[in-house]
N, C-alpha and C positions, 0 to 999 in steps of 0.2 A: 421143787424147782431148783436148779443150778446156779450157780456162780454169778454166771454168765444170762439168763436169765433174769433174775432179781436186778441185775445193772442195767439190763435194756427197760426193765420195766421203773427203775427209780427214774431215767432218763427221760422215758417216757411222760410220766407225772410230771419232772420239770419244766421239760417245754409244752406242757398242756398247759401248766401254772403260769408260764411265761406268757401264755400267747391270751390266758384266761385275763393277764393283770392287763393287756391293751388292749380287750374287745369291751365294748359295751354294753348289756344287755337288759337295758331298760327299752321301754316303749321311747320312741320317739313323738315330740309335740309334731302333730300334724295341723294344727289349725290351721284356720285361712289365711290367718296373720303371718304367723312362721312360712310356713309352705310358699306364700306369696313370695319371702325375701330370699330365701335361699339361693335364685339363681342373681343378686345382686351382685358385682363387683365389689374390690372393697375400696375401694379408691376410683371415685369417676370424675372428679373433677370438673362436674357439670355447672353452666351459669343458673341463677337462681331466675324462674321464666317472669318474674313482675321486674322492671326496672325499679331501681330504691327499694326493693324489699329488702328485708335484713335477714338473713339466713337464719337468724337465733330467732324470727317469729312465725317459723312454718310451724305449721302442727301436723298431727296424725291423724286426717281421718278416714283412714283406710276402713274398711269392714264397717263402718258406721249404716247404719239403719235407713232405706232411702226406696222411696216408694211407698210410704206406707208400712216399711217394715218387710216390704214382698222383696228386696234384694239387699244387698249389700253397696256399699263405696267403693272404685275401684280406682280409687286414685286419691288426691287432695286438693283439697280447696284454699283457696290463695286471697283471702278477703285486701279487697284494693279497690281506692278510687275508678271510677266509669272514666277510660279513657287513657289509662296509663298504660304505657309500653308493653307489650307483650315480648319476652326474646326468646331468641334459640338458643336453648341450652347445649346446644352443640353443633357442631357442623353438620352437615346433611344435604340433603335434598326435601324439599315439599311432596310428599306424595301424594296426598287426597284434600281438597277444598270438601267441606259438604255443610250440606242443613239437615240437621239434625231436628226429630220434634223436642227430644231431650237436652242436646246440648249447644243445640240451634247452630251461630254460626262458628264452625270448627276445622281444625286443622291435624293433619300427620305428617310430620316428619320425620324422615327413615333415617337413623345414621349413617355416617360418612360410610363404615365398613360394613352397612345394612343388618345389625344386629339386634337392633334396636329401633323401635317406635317410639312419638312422642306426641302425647296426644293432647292437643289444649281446646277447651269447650268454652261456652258461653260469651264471646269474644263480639266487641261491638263493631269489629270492622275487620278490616284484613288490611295491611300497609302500602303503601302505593306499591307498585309492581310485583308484587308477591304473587305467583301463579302455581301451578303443579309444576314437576318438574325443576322449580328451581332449584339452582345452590345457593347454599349460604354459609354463613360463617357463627361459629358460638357470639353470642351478642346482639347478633342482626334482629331489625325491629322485624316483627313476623306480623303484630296486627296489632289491639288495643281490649284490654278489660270490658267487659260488657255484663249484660243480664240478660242474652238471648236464652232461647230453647225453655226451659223448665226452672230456671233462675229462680223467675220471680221480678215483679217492676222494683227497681233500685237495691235490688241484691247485689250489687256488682261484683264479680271476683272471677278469678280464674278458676276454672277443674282443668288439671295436670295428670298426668298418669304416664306410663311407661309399660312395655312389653316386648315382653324376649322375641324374638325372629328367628325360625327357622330358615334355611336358603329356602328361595321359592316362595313361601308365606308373603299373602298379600295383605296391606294395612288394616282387616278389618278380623288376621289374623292374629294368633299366638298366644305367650301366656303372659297374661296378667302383673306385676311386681308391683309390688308396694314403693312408689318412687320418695317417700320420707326418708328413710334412711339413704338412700341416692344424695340427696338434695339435700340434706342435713348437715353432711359431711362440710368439713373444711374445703374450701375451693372458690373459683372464682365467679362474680358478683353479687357477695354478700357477706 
C-alpha cells in the first residue's frame, strides 16, 4: 500500500473511532415503565389534579398489577378524601363525560394545543356546569373525589393518567404516559 493510501486509511480508523466514542451500542430498556415516559416533556408545569394535595406525596403507581394481575396501571392513584376538588391540570377543553363499569364517573380533557389527554376516574360528581365542550383554565374545579366504577365502597381517591395525541386521535385514543414524572415535577399546585 502507498503513502497515500495508509493516510486515507489511518483517517479512516479515526473517524470510525470518533463516531464509535458517541454511538451507543447497548440494548436499550424497553419496559413498560421506561417506553411509557419517553414521550414526557421535561418541564410541564402542570397543577397537581386533587386540590391540597402536596406534590412531594404523589406516588408511582404506574404498571402496578390490577385486575387480578390480568393488566397493568395506566396511570396513578391520588388517595384523598370523598369530595375534594378535582382540577385541571391545564387548560383545555372537556372532551368526553362518560360511565365507565371501571372507572365509573369520568372525565377527558384535551389540552389547549390538543396534544394531550387527561384522564380522571372514579370521581363523585362532576362540578356545576362542566359539560363536553367546555374551556377551562389550569385550576378550575372539574368535579369531586369519589369511589365510583371499580373503586371499591370508601376507597376514595382519584385515577389520573395522561396520553400523547396524535392530530385527528379521538379521546379513547393514543399512547399511554406515565403522568408521575409529569406531575412530580416542580410547578404549580403543590
Amino acid at each position: 500500500m502507498t503513502r497515500v493510501g495508509w493516510s486515507i486509511a489511518a483517517l479512516l480508523v479515526l473517524v470510525a473511532a470518533a463516531l464509535a466514542s458517541v454511538t451507543s451500542f447497548g440494548v436499550a430498556d424497553r419496559s413498560a415503565h421506561s417506553a411509557a415516559t419517553e414521550a414526557v416533556p421535561p418541564k410541564t408545569g402542570l397543577v397537581v389534579p386533587v386540590a391540597g394535595y402536596p406534590r412531594r406525596a404523589l406516588t408511582d403507581s404506574w404498571g402496578d398489577a390490577r385486575g387480578g394481575g390480568t393488566r397493568g396501571h395506566r396511570g396513578i392513584d391520588i388517595m384523598a378524601p370523598g369530595g375534594r376538588p378535582v382540577l385541571a391540570v391545564a387548560a383545555g377543553r372537556v372532551e368526553k363525560l362518560f360511565q365507565s363499569r371501571l372507572g365509573g364517573t369520568t372525565l377527558y380533557l384535551r389540552s389547549a394545543d390538543g396534544s394531550w389527554t387527561y384522564y380522571y376516574a372514579h370521581l363523585s360528581g362532576y362540578a356545576a356546569g362542566v359539560r363536553e365542550g367546555l374551556a377551562v383554565r389550569a385550576g378550575q374545579v372539574l368535579g369531586y373525589v369519589g369511589d365510583t366504577g371499580d373503586a371499591g365502597a370508601g376507597n376514595t381517591h382519584l385515577h389520573f393518567s395522561t396520553t400523547r395525541m396524535q392530530p385527528g386521535e379521538g379521546w379513547w385514543q393514543g399512547q399511554d404516559v406515565n403522568p408521575y414524572p409529569i406531575l412530580a415535577q416542580d410547578g404549580p399546585g403543590g
